[in-house]
N, C-alpha and C positions, 0 to 999 in steps of 0.2 A: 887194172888188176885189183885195185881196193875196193871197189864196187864189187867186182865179183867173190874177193873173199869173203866181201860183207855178208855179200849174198846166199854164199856158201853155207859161212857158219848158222845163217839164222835155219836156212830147211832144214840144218843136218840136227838143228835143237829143239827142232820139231816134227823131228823123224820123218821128214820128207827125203828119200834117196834124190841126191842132186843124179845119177843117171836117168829117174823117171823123167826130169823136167826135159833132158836131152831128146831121151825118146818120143816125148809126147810132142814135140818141139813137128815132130810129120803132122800131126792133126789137126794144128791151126790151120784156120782158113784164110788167112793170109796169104801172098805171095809174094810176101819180102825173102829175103837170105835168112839161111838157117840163125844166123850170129843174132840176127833184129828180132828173131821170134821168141830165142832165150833171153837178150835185154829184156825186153816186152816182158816176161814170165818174170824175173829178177825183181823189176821195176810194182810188178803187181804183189808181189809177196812183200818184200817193203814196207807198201802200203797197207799192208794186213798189220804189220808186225808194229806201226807207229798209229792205228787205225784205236780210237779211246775203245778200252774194255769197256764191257757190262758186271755187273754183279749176276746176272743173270747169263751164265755161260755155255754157247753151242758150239758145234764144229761142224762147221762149212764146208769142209775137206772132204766130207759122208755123206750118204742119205739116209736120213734120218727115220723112224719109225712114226706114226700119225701119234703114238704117245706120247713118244719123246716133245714131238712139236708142242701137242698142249699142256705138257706138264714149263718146257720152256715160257710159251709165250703169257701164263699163267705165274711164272716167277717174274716176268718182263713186269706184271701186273703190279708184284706186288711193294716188288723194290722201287717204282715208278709208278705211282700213284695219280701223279700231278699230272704223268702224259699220257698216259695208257688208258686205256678200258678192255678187257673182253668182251666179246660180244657172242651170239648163238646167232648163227640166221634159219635153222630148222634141223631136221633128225634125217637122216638118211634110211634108205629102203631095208636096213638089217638093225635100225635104231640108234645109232651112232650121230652124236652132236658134230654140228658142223662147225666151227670155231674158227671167229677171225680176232680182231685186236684193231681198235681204232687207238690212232694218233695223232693228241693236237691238245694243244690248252687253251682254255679253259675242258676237263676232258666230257664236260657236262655240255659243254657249247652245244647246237645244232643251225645256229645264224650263218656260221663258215663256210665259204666255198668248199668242197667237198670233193677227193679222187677217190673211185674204187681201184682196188688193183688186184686179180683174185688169179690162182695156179690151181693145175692138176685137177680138170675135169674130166680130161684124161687120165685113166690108171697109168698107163705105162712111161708117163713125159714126167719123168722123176727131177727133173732138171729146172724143168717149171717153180717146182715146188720149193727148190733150195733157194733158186734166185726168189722168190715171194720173200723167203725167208731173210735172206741178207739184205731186203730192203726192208724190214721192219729193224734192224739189226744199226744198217744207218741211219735211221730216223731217233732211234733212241739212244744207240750210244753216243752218237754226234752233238747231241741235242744239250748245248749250253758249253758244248766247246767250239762248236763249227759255226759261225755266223750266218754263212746259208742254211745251211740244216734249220738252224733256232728259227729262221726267220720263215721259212716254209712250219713250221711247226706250230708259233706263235698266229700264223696266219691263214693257214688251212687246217682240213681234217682229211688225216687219211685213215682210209678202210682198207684192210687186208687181208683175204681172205686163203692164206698157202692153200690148203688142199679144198674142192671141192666136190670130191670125191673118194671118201676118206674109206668106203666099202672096199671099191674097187683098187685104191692102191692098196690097201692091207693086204688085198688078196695076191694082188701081182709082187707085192713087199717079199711075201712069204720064200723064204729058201726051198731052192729047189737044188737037184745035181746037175742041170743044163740048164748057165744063162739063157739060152735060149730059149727054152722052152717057149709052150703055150701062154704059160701062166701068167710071166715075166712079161709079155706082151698085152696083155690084157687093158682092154681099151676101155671098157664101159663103165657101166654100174653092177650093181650083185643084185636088181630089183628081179622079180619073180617072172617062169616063163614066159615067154610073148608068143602068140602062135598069131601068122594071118594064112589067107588063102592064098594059092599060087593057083595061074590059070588050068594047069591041068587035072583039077579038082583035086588034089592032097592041102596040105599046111605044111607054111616054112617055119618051124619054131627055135629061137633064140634065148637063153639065160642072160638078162640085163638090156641095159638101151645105151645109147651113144647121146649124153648128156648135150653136147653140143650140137645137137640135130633134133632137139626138143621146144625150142623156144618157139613162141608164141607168132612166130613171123616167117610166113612163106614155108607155113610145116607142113608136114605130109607131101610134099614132091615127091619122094623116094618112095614113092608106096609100094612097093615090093621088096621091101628091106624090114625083117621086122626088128632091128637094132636100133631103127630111126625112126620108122612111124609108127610102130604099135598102135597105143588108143590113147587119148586126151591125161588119162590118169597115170600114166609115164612120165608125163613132163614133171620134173621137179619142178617145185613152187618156190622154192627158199631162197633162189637170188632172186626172180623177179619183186619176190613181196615186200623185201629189203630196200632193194632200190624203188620202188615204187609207193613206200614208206610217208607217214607222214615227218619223216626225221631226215630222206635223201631225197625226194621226190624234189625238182624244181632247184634243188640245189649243189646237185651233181653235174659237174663239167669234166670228167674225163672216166672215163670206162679203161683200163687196160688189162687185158685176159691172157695170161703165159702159158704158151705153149712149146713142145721141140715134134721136130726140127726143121732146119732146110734154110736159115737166117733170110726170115720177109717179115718187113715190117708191113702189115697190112689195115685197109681201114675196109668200112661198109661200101655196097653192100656185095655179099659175096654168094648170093642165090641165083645169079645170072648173068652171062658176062653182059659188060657195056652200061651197066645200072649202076648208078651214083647219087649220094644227098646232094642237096643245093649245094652245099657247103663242101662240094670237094676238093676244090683249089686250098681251102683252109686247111682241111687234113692232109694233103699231098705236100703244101706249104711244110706243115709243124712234121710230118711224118719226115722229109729229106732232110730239116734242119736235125732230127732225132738220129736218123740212120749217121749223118754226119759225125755226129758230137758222137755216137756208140763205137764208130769206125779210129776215132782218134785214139782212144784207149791202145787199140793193140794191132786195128791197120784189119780188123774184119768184117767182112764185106757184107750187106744187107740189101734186098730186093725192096720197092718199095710197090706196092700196089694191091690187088683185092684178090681175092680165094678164086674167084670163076675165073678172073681172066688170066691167072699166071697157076696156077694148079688144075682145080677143079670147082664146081659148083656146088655150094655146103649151104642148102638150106635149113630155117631153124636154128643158127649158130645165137649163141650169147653175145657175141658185136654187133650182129645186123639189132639184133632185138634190141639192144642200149641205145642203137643209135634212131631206129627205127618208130619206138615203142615208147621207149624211157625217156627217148631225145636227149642224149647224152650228146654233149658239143663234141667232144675227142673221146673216140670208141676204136681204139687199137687191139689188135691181134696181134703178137708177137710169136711168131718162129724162132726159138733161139739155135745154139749150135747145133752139130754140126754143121757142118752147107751140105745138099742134097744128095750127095753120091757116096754115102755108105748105108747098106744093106741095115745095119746097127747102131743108125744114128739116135734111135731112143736111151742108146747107152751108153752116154756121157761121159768119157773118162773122169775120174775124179779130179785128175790132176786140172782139168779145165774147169771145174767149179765155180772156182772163186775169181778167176780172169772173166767167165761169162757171165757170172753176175754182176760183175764189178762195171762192166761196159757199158751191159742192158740198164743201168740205171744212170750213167751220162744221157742215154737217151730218152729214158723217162722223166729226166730231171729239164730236160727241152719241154717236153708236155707241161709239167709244174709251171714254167715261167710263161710258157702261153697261156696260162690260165691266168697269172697274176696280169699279166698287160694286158687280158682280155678284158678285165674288172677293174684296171689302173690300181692294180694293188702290190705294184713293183716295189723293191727296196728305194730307200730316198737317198738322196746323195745330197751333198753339199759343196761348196765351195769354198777352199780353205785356202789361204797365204803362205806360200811357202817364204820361209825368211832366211832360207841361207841364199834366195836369188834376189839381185842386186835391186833388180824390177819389179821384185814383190808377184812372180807371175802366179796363178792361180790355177790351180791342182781340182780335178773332181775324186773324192773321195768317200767312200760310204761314210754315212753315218754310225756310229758304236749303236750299237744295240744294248737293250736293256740288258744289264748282268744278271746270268742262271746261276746260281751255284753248282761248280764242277765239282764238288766233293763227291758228291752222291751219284757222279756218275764213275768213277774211277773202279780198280778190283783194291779187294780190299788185302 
């Protein structure tokens, strides 16, 4: 009962209704008992509520506006100078900068192993977007009080790009009087007509392209789609040029692209069923030990395998292209909540926000450390004497990391 009062008083102080948590308690995708679902939700707010502030303050709880994002990750900049960078990776088809935030010190480096992690190439996967966002959110408020954190930080660089489609969510962002709507669903980009031929001598013409069906690999299969294949000059350029960079090029080892829904952790390549990298015992490997570690959090369940053979066939996608093109070792696709069998699973209860982000990056945090022991760039440990045993037996313990100062990361 002291747990749950705890629990209580903190939503009710931050005007969480303790009956939503109840309610929302049907929409997990778990199959535990109702009681283990609201632990699980208790247990995750918690950890929000003891999780280090920023000086730079968002809420999690929303979806946020593509301004909102860059006026935030732009204050992340500037109160954290030591970890942070912004960055531009190109302008979109209505002139809008695309803006992500690297993290990692030295924030000049480019020597470091290197993750991308980039959301919402889809307009309407708003879920995408938030979780991008709470893991730029753990990177830096963590960073000099969390010893993993420090030490993923101190020793890689990450890129993170939340929106990658920043036309296309504005437009589906925009309030309408039916969630539902068209709008609200809107999948593409806002780039100009596309018209192709259809056999019966007319044109099929479409406003915008499906970003994810543009990449330089196995494109144009759909050729009666003009969402997908249009003409050469549709493909956005701005992530391939990035990663293909003389700053990422050869020294990116993990690709992760966030998407909802239908919870599949999936890897390359997904333009055909039965088609796989050399290396896909690797990915299948780190992908089940990911779904694992994402499932502990709150007991949610994840598919683990590729687009053709457990969906459909998506050629052109941003994973096969990383893994194909860029040669990116770990090129994940993530499907996040719901699991498959709502009509409206692009629309994320809020109250599941911050439990779905929160898990998606135990699993991400699998990937980080297959990276360090890919490079033998694991934490060190030691062996230390315990002396209150009579034997003197010998304990493995991390080594202390060099001390951050936590002042600067506190709210003031």
């Amino acid at each position: 009962m002291k747990l749950f009062s705890k629990s209580r008083s903190f939503l009710l102080l931050n005007t969480v209704a303790f009956c939503v948590i109840l309610c929302c308690s049907c929409l997990e995708s778990s199959q535990s008992s109702q009681s283990d679902t609201i632990l699980r939700r208790i247990r995750a707010a918690e950890a929000i509520a003891e999780a280090p502030q920023m000086k730079a303050e968002f809420n999690f709880r929303d979806y946020a506006t593509y301004a909102q994002m860059k006026h935030w990750m732009k204050n992340i900049e500037f109160y954290y100078p030591n970890v942070t960078k912004n960055f531009q990776i190109g302008t979109t088809s209505e002139g809008q900068a695309i803006h992500g935030i690297k993290i990692g010190t030295p924030t000049k480096a480019q020597k470091k192993r290197a993750i991308w992690i980039d959301g919402g190439i889809h307009a309407r996967e708003w879920a995408a977007i938030n979780t991008a966002l709470y893991f730029i959110n753990e990177l830096v408020a963590k960073y000099g009080a969390n010893d993993e954190i420090t030490y993923y930080v101190d020793t890689l660089d990450f890129y993170i790009v939340p929106c990658l489609n920043p036309d296309g969510y504005e437009y589906a962002h925009t309030r309408t009087a039916d969630p539902l709507s068209f709008r609200r669903m809107w999948r593409k980009n806002r780039s100009k007509e596309n018209c192709i031929d259809i056999e019966n001598g007319g044109q099929s013409c479409c406003k915008g392209v499906d970003l994810n069906r543009n990449f330089d690999i196995h494109w144009g299969l759909e050729t009666r789609d003009p969402t997908t294949s249009g003409n050469t000059t549709s493909i956005d350029p701005a992530l391939r040029d990035i990663l293909l960079s003389p700053e990422l090029k050869g020294r990116t080892d993990a690709y992760i692209t966030l998407h909802t829904f239908g919870q599949i952790w999936m890897y390359p390549f997904g333009h055909q069923k039965g088609v796989y990298p050399d290396d896909k015992n690797d990915l299948e490997s780190v992908g089940r030990a990911a779904v694992a570690a994402l499932a502990k959090a709150f007991g949610t369940k994840y598919r683990l395998g590729n687009s053709a053979d457990l969906l459909y066939p998506a050629p052109g996608s941003s994973v096969d292209w990383a893994k194909g093109v860029a040669g990116i070792k770990y090129a994940y696709l993530i499907e996040l909540r719901p699991p498959p069998i709502r009509l409206t699973g692009f629309i994320l209860q809020k109250a599941q926000l911050i439990p779905c982000a929160i898990e998606t990056w135990e699993g991400v945090k699998v990937v980080v450390d297959a990276i360090l022991k890919l490079h033998n760039l694991q934490r060190k440990t030691t062996a230390l004497v315990d002396a209150s045993k009579p034997n003197g037996n010998k304990t493995n313990a991390i080594t202390p990391l060099a001390t951050t100062s936590v002042r600067h990361m506190t709210k003031n």
